[in-house]
C-alpha positions as a Markdown table, in Angstrom:
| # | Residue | x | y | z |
|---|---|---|---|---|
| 1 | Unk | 0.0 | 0.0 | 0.0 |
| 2 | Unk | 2.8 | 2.2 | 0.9 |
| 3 | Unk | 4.4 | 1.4 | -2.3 |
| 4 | Unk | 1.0 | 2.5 | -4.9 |
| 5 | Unk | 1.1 | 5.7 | -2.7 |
| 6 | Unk | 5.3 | 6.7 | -3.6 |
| 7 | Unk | 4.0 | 5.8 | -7.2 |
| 8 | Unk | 1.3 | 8.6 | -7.0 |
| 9 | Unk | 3.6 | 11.2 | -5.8 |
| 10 | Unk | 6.7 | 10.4 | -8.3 |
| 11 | Unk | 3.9 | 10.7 | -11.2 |
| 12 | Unk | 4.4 | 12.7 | -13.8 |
| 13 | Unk | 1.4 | 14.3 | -14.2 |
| 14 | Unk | 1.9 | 15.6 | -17.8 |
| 15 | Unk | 1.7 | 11.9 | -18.8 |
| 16 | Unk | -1.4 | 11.9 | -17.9 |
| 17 | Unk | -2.5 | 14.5 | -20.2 |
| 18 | Unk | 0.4 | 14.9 | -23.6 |
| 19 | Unk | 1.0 | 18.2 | -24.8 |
| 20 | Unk | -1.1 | 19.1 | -28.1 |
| 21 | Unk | 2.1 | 21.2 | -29.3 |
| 22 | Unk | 5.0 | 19.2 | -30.4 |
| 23 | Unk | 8.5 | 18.4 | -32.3 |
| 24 | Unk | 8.2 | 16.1 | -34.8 |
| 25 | Unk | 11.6 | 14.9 | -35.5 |
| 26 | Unk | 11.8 | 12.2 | -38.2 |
| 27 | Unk | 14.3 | 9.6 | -38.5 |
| 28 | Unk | 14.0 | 7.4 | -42.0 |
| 29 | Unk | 11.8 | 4.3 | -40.2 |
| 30 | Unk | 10.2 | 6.3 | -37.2 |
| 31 | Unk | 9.7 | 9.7 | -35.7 |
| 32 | Unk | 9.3 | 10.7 | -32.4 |
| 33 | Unk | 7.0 | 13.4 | -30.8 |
| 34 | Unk | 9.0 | 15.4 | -28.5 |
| 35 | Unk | 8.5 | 18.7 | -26.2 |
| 36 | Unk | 10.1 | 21.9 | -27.6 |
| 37 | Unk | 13.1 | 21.6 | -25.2 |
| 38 | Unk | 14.3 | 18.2 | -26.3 |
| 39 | Unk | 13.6 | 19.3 | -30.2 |
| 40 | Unk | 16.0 | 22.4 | -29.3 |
| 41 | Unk | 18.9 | 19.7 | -28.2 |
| 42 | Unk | 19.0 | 17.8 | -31.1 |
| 43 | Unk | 19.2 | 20.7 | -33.4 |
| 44 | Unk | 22.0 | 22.0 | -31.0 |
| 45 | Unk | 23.7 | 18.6 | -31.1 |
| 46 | Unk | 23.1 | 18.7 | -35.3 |
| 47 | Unk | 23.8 | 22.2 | -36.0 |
| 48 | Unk | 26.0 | 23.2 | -32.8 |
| 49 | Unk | 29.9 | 24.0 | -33.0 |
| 50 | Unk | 30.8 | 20.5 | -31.5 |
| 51 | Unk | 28.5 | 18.4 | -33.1 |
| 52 | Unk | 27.2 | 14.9 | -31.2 |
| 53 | Unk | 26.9 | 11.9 | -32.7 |
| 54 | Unk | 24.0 | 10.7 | -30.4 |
| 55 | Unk | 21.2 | 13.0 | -28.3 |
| 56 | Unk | 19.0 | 11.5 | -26.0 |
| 57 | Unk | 15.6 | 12.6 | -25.6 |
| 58 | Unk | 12.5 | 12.3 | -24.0 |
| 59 | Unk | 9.6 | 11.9 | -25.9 |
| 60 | Unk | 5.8 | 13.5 | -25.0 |
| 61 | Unk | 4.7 | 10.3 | -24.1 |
| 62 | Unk | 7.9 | 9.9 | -21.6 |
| 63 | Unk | 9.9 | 7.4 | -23.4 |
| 64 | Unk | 13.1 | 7.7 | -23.6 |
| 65 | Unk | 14.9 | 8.0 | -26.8 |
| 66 | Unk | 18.5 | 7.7 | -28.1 |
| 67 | Unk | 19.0 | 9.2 | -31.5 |
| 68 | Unk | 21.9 | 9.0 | -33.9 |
| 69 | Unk | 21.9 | 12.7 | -35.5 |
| 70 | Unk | 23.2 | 11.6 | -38.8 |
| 71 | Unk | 19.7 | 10.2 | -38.9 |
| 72 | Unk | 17.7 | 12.4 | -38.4 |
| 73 | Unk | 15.7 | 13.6 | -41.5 |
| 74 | Unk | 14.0 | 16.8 | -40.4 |
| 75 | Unk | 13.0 | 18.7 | -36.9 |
| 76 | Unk | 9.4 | 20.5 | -37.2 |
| 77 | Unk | 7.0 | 22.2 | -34.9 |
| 78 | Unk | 3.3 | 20.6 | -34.8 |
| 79 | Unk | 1.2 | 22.1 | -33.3 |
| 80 | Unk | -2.1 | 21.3 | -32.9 |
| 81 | Unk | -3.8 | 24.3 | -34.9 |
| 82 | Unk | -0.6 | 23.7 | -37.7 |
| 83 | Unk | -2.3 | 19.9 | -37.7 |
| 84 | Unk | -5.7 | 21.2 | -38.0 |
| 85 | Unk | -5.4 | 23.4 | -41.0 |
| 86 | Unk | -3.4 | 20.3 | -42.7 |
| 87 | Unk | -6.5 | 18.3 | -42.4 |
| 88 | Unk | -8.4 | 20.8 | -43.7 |
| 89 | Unk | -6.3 | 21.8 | -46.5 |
| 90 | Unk | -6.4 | 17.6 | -47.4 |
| 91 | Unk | -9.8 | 17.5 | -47.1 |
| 92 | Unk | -10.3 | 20.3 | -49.4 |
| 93 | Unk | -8.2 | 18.9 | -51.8 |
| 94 | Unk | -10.0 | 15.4 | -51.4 |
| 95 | Unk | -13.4 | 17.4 | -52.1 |
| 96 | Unk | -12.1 | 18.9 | -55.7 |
| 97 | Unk | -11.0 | 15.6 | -56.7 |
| 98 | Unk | -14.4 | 13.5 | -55.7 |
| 99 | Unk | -16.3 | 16.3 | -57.7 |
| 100 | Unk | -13.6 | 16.1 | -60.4 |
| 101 | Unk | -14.1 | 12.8 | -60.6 |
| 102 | Unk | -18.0 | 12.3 | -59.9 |
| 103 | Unk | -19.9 | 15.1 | -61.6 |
| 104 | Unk | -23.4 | 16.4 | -60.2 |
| 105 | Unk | -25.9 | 13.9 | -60.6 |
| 106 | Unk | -28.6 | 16.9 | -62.1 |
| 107 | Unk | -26.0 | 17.8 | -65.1 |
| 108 | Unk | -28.1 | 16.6 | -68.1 |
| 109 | Unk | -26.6 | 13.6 | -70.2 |
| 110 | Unk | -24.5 | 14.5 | -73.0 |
| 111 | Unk | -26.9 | 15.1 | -76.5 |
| 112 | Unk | -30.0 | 16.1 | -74.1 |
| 113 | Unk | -30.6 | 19.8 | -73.0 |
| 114 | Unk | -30.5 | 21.6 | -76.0 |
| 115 | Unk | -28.4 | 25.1 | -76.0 |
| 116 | Unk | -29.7 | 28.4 | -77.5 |
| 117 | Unk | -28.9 | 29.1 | -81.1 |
| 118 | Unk | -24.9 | 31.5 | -80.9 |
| 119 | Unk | -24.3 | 29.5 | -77.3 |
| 120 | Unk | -21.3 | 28.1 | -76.7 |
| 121 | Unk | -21.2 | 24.2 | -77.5 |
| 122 | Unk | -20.6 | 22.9 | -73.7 |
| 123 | Unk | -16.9 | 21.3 | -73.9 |
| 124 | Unk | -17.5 | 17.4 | -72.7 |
| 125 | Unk | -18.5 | 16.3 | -69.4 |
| 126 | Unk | -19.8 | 18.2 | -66.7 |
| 127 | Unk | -16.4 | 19.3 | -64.8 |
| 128 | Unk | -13.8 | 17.8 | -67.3 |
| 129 | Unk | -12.7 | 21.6 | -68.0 |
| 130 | Unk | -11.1 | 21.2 | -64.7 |
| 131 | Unk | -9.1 | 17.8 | -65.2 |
| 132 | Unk | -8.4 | 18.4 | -68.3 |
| 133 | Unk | -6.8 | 21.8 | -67.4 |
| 134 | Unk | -5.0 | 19.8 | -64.6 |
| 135 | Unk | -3.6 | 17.4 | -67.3 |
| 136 | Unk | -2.7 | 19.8 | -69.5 |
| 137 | Unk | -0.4 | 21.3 | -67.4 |
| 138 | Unk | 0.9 | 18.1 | -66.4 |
| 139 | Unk | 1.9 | 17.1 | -70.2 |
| 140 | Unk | 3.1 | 20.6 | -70.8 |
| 141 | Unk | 5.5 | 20.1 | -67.7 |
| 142 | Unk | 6.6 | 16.6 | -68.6 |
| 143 | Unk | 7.6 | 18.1 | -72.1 |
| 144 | Unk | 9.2 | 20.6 | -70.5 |
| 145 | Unk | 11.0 | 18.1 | -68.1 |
| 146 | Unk | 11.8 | 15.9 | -71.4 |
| 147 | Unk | 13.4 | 18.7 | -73.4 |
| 148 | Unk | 15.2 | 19.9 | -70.4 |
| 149 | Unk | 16.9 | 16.8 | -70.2 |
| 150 | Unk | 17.6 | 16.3 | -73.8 |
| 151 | Unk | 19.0 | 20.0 | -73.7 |
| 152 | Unk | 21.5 | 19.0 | -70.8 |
| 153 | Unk | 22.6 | 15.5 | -72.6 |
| 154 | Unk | 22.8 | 17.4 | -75.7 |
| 155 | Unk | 24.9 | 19.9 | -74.5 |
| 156 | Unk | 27.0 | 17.6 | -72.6 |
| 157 | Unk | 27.9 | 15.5 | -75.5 |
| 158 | Unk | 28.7 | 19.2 | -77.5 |
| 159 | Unk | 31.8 | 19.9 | -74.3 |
| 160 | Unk | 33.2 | 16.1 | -74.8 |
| 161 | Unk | 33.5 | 16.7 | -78.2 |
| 162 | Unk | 35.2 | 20.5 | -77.9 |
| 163 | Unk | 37.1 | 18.6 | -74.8 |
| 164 | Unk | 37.7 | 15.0 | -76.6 |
């Protein structure tokens, strides 16, 4: 009994309830949540004059972690309202591309509605403007990316022959 009641005193009581406002620090198979003050070590021990090899840290669940810093991929703050507008921003960005790819069910069928004599001839399915805009400027910047790398090989073959 004595014992449970040593326990409740040595708690930490921020276990109990993790802070909302993190580090992420991301190592190439895991990252870690961590509390600003631990984040703040292993960017010293990364980016200090006498750089460390290993940091320990305690992450915001109270593990404790030891971290080679030639591993570490990135260090950023995530904070709660920083995670929030990420979802939002994904879920918008989910939203274009369900009504990108399923049209409003009350756009008539193509060949029915008849336009107006001098209106515009509508330009395939309901919303395909939009994708094919999207895809348009994805061809246009894989030609770009294709003659951009023809130009470099070209021009490299042009200097071995001036060098050669």
């Amino acid at each position: 009994m004595g014992e449970n009641r040593i326990r409740e005193l040595l708690r930490d009581p921020t276990l109990d309830q993790p802070a909302l406002d993190y580090f992420e620090v991301r190592l190439p198979w895991q990252s870690f949540a961590v509390r600003q003050e631990a984040a703040e070590r292993i960017l010293e021990a990364m980016l200090g004059h006498e750089r460390a090899e290993w940091v320990r840290a305690e992450t915001v669940t109270g593990s404790v972690v030891h971290i080679r810093t030639e591993h570490v991929v990135f260090v950023r703050e995530w904070s709660q309202a920083q995670r929030d507008t990420e979802r939002r921003f994904w879920k918008q960005i989910d939203k274009e591309y369900e009504e990108d790819e399923n049209p409003p069910s009350d756009a008539p069928p193509q060949g029915e509605g008849q336009s107006e004599p001098g209106a515009a001839e509508p330009q395939g399915e309901a919303g395909s403007d939009r994708v094919s805009t999207r895809t348009t400027v994805m061809v246009s910047a894989n030609r770009a990316l294709v003659v951009a790398a023809a130009a470099l090989v070209l021009s490299h073959l042009i200097v071995r022959l001036v060098i050669g």
